[in-house]
N, C-alpha and C positions, 0 to 999 in steps of 0.2 A: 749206782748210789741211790737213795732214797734218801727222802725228807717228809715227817710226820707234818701235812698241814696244818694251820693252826684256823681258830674263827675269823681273826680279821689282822694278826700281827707278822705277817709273811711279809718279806723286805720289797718283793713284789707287786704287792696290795690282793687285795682281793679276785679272788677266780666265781665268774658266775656258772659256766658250764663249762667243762670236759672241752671245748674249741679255744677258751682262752689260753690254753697251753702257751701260744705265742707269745704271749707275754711273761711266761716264765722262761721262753727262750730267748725273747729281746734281752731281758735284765739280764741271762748268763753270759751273752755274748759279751754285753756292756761290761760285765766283768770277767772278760779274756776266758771262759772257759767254751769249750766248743762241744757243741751235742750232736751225737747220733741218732742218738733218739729218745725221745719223751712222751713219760705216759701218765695216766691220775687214774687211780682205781682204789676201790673202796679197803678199807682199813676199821680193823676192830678195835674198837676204841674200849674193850671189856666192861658196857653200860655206866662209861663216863659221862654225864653230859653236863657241858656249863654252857653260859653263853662267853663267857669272857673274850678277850682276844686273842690270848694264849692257851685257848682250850683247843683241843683236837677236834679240827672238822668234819673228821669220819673219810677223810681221804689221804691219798700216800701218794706222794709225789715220786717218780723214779726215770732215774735220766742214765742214758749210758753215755760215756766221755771216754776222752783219749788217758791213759794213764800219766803224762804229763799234768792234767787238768784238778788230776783228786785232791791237793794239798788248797786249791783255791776252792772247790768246791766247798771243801773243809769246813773255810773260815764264813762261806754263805752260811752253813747249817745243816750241809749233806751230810749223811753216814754213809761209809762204805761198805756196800754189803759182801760177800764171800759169792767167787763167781765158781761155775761148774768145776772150772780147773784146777780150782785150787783144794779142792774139798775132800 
C-alpha cells in the first residue's frame, strides 16, 4: 500500500529524514495494523509545488501488511496498490 506524503498534514506528524520511518511504524502499530516492511522514496509530484500542509512533499510512503490489515490501513489514508500476482 502507499500513501502520497503530504508538507506537514500526515496523522504522523512530520518526517525529517528517510530514518524517521519509525514513527510511521510506531503510529500503525498504535493503530492494530502490523508491517513488514516500510519504505519513503521520492514521488513525482508533476511540478506541483505549494507550501501548504496538504501539499505533496515530493515523497511516497509504501508499507507492505498482512492482508488482514488493508481495510484499517484504509481509513489511516493508504491506497492499495495491485501486487505482482494479481496483474
Amino acid at each position: 500500500m502507499y500513501f502520497i506524503e503530504t508538507q506537514c498534514g500526515d496523522v504522523w506528524g512530520i518526517l525529517k529524514k528517510s530514518e524517521d520511518l519509525s514513527i510511521i511504524k510506531n503510529y500503525l502499530e498504535k493503530q492494530d495494523v502490523f508491517t513488514y516492511g516500510i519504505s519513503r522514496e521520492d514521488y513525482d509530484v508533476n511540478g506541483i509545488h505549494c507550501n501548504a500542509c496538504s501539499c505533496p512533499s515530493g515523497w511516497i510512503i509504501i508499507i507492505r501488511i498482512p492482508e488482514s490489515d488493508i481495510e484499517k490501513a484504509k481509513e489511516i489514508g493508504f491506497t492499495r496498490t495491485i501486487s505482482i500476482n494479481q496483474a
